[in-house]
PyMOL Python script that loads the backbone (N, CA, C, O; Angstrom):
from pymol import cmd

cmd.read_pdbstr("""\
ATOM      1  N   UNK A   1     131.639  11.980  18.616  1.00  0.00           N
ATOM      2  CA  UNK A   1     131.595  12.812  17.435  1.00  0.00           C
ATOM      3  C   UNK A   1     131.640  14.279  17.854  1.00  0.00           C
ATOM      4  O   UNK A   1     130.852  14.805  18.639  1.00  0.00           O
ATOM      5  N   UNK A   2     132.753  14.930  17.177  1.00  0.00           N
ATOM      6  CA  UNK A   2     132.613  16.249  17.877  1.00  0.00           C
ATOM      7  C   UNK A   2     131.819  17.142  16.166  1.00  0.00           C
ATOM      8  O   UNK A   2     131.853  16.951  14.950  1.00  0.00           O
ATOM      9  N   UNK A   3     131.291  17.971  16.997  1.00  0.00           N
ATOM     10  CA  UNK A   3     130.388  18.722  15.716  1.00  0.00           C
ATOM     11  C   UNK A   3     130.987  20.388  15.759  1.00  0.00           C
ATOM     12  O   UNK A   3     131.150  21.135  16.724  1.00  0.00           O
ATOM     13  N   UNK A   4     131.200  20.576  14.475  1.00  0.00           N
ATOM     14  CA  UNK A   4     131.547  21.946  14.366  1.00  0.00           C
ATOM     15  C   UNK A   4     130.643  23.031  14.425  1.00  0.00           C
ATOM     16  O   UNK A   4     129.487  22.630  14.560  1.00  0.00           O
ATOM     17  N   UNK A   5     130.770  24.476  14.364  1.00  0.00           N
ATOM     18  CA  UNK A   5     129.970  25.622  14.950  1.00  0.00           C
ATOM     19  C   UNK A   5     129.333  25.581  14.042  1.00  0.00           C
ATOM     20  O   UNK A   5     128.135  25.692  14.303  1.00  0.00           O
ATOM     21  N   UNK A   6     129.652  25.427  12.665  1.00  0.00           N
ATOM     22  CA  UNK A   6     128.294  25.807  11.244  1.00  0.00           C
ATOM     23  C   UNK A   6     127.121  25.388  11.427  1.00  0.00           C
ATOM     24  O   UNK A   6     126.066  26.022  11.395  1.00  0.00           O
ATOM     25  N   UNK A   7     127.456  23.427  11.780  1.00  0.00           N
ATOM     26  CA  UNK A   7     126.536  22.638  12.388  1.00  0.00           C
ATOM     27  C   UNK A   7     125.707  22.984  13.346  1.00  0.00           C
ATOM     28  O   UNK A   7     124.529  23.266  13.125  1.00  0.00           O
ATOM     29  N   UNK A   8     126.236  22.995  14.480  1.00  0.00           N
ATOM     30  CA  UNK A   8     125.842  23.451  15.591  1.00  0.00           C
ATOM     31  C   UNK A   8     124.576  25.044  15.441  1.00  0.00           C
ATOM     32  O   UNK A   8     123.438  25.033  15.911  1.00  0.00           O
ATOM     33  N   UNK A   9     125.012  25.867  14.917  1.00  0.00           N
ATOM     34  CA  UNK A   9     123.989  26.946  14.569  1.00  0.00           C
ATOM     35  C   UNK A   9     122.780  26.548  13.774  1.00  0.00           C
ATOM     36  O   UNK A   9     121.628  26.909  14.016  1.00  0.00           O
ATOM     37  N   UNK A  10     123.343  25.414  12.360  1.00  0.00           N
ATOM     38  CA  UNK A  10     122.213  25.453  11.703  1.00  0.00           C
ATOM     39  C   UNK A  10     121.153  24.244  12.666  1.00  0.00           C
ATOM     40  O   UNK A  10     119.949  24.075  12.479  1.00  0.00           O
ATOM     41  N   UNK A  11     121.619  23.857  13.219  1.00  0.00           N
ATOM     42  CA  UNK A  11     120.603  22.809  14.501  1.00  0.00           C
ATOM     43  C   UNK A  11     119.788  23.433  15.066  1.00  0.00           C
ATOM     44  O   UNK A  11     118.621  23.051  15.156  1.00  0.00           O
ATOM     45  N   UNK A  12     120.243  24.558  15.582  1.00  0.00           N
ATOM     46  CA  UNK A  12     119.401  25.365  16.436  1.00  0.00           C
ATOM     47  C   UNK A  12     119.770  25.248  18.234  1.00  0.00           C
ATOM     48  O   UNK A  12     119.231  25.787  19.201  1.00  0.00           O
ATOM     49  N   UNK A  13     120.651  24.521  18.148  1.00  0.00           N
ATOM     50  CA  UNK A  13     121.200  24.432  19.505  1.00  0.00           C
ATOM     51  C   UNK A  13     122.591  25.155  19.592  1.00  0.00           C
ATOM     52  O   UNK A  13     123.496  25.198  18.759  1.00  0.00           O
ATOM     53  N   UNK A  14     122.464  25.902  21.271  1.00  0.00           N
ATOM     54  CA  UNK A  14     123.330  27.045  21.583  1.00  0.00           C
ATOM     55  C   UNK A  14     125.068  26.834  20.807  1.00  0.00           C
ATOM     56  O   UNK A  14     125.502  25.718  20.523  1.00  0.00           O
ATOM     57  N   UNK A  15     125.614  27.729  20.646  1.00  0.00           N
ATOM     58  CA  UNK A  15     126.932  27.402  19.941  1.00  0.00           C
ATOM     59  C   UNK A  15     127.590  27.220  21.089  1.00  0.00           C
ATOM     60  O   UNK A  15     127.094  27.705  22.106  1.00  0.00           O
ATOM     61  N   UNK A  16     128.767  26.527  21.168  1.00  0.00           N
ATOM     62  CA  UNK A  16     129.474  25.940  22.353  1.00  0.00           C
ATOM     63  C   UNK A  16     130.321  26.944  23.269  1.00  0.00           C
ATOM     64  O   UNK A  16     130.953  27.697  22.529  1.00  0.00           O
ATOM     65  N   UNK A  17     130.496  27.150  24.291  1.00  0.00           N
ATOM     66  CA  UNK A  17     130.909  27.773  24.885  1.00  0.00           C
ATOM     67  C   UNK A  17     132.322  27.511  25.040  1.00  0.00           C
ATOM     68  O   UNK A  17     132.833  26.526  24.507  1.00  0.00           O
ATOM     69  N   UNK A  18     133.246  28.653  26.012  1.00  0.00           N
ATOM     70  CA  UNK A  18     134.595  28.285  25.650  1.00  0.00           C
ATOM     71  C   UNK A  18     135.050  27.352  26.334  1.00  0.00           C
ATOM     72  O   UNK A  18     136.206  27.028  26.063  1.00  0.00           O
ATOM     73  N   UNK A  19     134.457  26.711  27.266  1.00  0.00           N
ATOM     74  CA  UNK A  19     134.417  25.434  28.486  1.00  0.00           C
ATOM     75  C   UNK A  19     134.473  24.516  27.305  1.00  0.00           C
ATOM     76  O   UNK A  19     135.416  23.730  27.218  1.00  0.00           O
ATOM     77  N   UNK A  20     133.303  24.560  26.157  1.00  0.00           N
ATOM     78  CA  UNK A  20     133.196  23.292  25.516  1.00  0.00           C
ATOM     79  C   UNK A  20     134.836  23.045  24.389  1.00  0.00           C
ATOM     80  O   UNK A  20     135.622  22.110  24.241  1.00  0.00           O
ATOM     81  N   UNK A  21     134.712  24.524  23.770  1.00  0.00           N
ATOM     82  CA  UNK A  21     135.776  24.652  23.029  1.00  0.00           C
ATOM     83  C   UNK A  21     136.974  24.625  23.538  1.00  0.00           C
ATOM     84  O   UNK A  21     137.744  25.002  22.655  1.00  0.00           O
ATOM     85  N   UNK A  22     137.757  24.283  24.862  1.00  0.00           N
ATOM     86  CA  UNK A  22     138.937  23.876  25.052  1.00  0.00           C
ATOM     87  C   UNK A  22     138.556  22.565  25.289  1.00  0.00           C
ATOM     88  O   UNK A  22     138.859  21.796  24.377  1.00  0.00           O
ATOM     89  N   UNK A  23     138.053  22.135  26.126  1.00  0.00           N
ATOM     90  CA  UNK A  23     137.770  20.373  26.787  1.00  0.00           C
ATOM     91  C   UNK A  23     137.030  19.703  25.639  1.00  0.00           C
ATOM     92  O   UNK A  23     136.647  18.536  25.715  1.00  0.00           O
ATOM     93  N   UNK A  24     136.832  20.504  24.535  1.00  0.00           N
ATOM     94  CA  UNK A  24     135.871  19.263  23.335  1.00  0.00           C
ATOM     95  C   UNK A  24     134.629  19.088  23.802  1.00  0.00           C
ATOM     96  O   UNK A  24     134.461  18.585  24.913  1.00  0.00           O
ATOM     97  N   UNK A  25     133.596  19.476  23.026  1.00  0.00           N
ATOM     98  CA  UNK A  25     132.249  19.229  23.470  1.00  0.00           C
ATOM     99  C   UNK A  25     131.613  17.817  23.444  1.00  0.00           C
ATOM    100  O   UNK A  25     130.541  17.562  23.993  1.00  0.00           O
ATOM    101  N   UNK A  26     132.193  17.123  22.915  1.00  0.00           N
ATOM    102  CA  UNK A  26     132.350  15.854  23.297  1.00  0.00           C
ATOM    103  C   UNK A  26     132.733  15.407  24.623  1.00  0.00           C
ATOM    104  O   UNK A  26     131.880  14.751  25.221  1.00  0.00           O
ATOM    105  N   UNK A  27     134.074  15.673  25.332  1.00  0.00           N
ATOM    106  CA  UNK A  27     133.847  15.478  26.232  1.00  0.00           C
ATOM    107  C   UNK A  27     133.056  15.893  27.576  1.00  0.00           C
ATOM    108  O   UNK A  27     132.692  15.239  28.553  1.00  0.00           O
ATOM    109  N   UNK A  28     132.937  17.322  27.200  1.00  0.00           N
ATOM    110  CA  UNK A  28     132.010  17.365  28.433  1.00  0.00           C
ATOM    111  C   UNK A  28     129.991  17.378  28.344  1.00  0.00           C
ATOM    112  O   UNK A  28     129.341  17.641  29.356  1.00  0.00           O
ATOM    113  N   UNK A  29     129.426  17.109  27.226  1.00  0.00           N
ATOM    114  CA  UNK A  29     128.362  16.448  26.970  1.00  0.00           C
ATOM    115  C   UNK A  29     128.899  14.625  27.794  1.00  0.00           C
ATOM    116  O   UNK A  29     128.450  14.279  28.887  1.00  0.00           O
ATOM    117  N   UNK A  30     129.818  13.797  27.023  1.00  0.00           N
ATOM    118  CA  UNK A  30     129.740  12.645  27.724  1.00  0.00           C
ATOM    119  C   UNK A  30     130.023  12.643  29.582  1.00  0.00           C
ATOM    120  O   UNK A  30     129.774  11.743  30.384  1.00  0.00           O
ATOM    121  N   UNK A  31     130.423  13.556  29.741  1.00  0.00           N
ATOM    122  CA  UNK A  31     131.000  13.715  31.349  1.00  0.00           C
ATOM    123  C   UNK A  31     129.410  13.618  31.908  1.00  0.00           C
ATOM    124  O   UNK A  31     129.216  12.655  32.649  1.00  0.00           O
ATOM    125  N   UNK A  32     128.127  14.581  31.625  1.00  0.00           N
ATOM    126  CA  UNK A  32     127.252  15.338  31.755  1.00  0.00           C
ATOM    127  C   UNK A  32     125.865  14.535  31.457  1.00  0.00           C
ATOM    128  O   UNK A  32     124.719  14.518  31.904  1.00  0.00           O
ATOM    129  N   UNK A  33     126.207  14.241  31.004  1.00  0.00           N
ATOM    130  CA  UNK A  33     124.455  13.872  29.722  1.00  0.00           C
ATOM    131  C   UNK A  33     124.254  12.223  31.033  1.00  0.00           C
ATOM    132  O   UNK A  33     124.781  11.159  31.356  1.00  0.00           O
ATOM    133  N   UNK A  34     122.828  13.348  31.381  1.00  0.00           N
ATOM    134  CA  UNK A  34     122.266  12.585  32.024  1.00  0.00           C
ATOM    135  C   UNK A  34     122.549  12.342  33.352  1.00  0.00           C
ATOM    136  O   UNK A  34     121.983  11.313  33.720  1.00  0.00           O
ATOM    137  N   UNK A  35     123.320  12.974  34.387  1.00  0.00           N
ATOM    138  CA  UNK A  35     123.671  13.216  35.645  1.00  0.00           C
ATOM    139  C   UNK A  35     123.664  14.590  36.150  1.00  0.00           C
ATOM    140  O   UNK A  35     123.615  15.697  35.614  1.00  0.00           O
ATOM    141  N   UNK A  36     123.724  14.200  37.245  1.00  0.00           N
ATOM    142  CA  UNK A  36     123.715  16.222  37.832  1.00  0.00           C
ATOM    143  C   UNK A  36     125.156  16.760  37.882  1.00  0.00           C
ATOM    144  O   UNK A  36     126.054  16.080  37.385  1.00  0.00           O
ATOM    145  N   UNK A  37     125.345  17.602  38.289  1.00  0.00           N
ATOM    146  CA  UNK A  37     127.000  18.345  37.990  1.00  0.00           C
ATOM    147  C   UNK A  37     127.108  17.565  39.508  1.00  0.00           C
ATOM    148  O   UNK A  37     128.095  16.833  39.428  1.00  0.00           O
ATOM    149  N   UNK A  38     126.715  17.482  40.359  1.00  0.00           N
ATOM    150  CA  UNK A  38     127.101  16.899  41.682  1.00  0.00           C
ATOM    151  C   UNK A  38     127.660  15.204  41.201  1.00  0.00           C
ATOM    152  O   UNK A  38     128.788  14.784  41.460  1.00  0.00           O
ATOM    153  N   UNK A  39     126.815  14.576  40.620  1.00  0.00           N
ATOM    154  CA  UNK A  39     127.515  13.049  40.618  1.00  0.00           C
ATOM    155  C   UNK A  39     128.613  12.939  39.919  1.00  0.00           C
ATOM    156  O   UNK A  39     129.428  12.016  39.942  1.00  0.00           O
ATOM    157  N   UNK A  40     128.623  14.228  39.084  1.00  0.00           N
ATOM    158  CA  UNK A  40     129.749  14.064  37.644  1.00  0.00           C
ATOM    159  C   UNK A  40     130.989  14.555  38.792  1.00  0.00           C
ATOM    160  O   UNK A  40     132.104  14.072  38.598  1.00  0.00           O
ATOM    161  N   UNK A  41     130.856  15.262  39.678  1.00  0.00           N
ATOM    162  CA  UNK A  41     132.176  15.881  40.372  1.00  0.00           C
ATOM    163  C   UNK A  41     132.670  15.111  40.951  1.00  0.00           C
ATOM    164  O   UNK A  41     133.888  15.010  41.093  1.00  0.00           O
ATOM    165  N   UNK A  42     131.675  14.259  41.504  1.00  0.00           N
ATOM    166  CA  UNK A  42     132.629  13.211  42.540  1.00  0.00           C
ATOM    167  C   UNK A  42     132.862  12.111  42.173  1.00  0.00           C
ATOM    168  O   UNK A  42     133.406  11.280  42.901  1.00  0.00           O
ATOM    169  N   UNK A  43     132.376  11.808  40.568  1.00  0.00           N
ATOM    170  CA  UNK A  43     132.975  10.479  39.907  1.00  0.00           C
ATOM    171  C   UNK A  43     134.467  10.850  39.440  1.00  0.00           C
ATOM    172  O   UNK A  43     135.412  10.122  39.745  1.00  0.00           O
ATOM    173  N   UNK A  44     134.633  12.063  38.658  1.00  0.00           N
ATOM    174  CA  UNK A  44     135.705  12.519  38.112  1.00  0.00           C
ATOM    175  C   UNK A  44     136.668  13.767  39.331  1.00  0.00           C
ATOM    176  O   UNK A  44     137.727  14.384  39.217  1.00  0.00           O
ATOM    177  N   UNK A  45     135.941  13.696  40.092  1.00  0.00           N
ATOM    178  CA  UNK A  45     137.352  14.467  41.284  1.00  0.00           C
ATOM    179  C   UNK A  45     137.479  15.943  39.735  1.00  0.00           C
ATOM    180  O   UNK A  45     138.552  16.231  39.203  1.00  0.00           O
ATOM    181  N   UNK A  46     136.563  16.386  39.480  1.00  0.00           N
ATOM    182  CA  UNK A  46     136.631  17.583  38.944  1.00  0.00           C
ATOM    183  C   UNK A  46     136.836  18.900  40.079  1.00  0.00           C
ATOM    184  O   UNK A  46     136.549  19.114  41.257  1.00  0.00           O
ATOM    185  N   UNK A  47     137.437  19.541  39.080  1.00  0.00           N
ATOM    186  CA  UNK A  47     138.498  21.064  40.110  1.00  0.00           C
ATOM    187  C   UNK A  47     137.176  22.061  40.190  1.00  0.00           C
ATOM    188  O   UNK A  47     136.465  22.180  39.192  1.00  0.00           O
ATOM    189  N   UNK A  48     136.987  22.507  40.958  1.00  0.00           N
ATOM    190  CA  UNK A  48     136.013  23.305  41.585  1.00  0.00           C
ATOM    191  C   UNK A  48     135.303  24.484  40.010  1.00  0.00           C
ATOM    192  O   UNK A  48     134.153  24.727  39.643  1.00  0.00           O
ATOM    193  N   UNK A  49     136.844  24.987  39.416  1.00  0.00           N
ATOM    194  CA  UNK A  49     136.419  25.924  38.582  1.00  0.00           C
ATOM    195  C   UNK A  49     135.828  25.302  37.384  1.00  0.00           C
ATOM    196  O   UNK A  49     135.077  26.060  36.770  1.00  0.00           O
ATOM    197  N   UNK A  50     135.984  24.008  36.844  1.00  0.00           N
ATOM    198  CA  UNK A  50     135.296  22.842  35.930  1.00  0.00           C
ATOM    199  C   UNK A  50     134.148  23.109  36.255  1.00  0.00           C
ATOM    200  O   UNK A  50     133.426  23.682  35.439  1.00  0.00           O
ATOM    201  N   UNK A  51     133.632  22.745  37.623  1.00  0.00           N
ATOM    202  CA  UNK A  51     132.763  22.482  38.488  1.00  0.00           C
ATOM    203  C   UNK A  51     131.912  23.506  37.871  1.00  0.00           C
ATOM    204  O   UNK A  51     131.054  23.048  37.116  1.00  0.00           O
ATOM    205  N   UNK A  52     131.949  25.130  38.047  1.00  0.00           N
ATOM    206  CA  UNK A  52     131.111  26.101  37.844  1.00  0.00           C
ATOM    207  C   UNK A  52     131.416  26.479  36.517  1.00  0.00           C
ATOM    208  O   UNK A  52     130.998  27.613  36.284  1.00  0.00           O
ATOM    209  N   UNK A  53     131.959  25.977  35.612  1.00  0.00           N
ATOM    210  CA  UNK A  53     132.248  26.141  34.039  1.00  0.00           C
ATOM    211  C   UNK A  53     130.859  25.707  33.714  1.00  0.00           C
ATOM    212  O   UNK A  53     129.914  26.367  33.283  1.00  0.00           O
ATOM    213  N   UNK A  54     130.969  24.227  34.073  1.00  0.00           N
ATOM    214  CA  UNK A  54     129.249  23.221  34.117  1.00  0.00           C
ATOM    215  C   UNK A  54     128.424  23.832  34.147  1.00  0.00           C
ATOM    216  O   UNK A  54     127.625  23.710  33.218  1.00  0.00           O
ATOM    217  N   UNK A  55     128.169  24.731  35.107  1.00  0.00           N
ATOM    218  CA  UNK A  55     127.136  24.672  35.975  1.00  0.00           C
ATOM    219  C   UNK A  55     126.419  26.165  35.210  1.00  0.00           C
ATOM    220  O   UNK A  55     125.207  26.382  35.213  1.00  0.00           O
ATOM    221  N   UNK A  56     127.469  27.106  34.571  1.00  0.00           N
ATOM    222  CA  UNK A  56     126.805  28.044  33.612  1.00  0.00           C
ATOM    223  C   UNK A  56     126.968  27.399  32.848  1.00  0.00           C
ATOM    224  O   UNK A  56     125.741  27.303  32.837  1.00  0.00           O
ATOM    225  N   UNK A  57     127.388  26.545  31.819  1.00  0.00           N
ATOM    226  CA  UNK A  57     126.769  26.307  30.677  1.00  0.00           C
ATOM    227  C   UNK A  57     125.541  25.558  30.542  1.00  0.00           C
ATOM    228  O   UNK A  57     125.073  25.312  29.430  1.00  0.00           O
ATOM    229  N   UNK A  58     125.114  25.264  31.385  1.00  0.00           N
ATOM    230  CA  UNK A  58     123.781  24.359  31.665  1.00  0.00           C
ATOM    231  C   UNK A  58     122.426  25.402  32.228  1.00  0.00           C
ATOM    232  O   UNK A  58     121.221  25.215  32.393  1.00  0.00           O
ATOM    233  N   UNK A  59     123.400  26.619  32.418  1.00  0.00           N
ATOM    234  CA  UNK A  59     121.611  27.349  33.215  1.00  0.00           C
ATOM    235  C   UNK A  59     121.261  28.363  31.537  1.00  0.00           C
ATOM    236  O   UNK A  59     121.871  28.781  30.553  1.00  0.00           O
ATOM    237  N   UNK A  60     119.936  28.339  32.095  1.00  0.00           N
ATOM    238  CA  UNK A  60     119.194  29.072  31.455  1.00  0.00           C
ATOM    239  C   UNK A  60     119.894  30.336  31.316  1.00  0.00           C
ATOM    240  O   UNK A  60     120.942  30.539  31.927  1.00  0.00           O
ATOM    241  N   UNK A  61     119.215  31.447  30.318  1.00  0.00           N
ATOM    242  CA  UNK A  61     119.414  32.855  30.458  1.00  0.00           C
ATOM    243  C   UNK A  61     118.881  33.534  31.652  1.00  0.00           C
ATOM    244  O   UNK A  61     119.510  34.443  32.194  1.00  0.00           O
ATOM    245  N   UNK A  62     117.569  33.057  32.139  1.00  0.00           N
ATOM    246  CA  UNK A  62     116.971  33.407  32.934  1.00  0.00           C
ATOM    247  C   UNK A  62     117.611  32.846  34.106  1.00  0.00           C
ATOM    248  O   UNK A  62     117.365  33.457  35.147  1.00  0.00           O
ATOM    249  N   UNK A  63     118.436  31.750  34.210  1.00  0.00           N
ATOM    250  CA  UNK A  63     118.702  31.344  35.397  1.00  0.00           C
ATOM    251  C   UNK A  63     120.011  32.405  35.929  1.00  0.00           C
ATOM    252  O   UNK A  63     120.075  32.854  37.073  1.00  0.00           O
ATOM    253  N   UNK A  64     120.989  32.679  34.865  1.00  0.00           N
ATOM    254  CA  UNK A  64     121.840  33.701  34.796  1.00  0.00           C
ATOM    255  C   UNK A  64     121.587  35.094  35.400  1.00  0.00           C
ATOM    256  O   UNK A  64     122.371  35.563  36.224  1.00  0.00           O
ATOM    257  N   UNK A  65     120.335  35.845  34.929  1.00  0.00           N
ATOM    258  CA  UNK A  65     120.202  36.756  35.284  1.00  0.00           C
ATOM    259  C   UNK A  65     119.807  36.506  36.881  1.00  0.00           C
ATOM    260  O   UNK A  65     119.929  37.436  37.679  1.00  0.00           O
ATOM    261  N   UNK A  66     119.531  35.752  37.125  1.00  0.00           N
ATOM    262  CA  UNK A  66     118.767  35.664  38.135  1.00  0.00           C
ATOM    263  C   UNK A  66     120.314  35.271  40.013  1.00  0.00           C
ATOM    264  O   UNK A  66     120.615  35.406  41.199  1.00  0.00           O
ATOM    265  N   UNK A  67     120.593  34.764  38.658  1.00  0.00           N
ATOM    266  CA  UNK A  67     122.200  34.748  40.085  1.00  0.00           C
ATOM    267  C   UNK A  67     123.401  36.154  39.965  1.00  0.00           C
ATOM    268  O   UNK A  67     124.375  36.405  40.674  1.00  0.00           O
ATOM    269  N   UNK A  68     122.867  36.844  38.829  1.00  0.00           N
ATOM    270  CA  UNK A  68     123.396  37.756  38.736  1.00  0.00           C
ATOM    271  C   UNK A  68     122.644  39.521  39.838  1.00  0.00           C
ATOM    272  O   UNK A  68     123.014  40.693  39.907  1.00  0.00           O
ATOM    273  N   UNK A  69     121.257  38.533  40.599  1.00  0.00           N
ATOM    274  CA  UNK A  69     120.548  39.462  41.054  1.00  0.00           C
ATOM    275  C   UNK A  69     119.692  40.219  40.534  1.00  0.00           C
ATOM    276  O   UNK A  69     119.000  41.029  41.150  1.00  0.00           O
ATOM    277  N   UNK A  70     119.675  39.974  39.164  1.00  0.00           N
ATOM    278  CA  UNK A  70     118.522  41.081  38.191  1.00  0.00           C
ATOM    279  C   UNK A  70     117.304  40.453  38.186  1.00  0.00           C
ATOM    280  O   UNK A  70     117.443  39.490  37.432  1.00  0.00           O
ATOM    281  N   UNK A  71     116.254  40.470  38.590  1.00  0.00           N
ATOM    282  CA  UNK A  71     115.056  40.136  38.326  1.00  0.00           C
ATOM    283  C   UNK A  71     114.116  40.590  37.320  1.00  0.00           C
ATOM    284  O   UNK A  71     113.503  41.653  37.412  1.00  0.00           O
ATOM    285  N   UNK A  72     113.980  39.535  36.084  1.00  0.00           N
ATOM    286  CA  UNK A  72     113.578  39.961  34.640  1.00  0.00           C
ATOM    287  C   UNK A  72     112.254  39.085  34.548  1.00  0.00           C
ATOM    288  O   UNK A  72     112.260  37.855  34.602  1.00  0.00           O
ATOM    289  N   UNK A  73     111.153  39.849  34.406  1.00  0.00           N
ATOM    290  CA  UNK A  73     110.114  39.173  34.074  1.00  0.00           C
ATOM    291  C   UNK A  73     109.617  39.603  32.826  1.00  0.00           C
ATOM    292  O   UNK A  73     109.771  40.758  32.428  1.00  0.00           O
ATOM    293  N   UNK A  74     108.983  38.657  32.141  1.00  0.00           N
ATOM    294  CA  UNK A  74     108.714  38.552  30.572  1.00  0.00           C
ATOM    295  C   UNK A  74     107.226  38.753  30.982  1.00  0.00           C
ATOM    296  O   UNK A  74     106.346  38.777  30.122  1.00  0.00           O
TER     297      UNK A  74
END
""", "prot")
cmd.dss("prot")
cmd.show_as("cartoon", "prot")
cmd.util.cbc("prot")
cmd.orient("prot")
C-alpha cells in the first residue's frame, strides 16, 4: 500500500523523502523493515549510492548533525 503525503503528515510520521518518492515508499520500507541496511545490501546487490540514500533516511536529526561534525546538545 503506498500512502500519500496528506496521509503521511496527518499520522505524524516524517513525510517521505526523495529516495522514497522515486523508488515508492513501499518499496523501500519492504526492502528495510526489520533488517539492517547491511543485510538488505547484500540480499539485493544494492548500488552503493541506494546504500547511503538508506542510511540517511533512517538516521535521526541528531544522528545527521552529528556526521555532519556539529555537536548539538539539547
Amino acid at each position: 500500500m503506498i500512502v500519500d503525503k496528506a496521509e503521511i503528515s496527518q499520522t505524524g510520521t516524517p513525510s517521505p523523502s526523495v529516495f522514497d518518492q522515486f523508488y515508492g515508499i513501499e518499496l523501500t520500507d519492504d526492502l528495510t523493515r526489520g533488517h539492517s541496511v547491511e543485510t538488505v545490501t547484500k540480499r539485493h546487490a544494492l548500488p552503493p549510492i541506494l546504500v547511503q540514500a538508506i542510511k540517511l533516511r533512517d538516521m535521526t536529526d541528531q544522528d545527521k548533525l552529528r556526521e555532519l561534525g556539529i555537536n548539538h546538545e539539547s
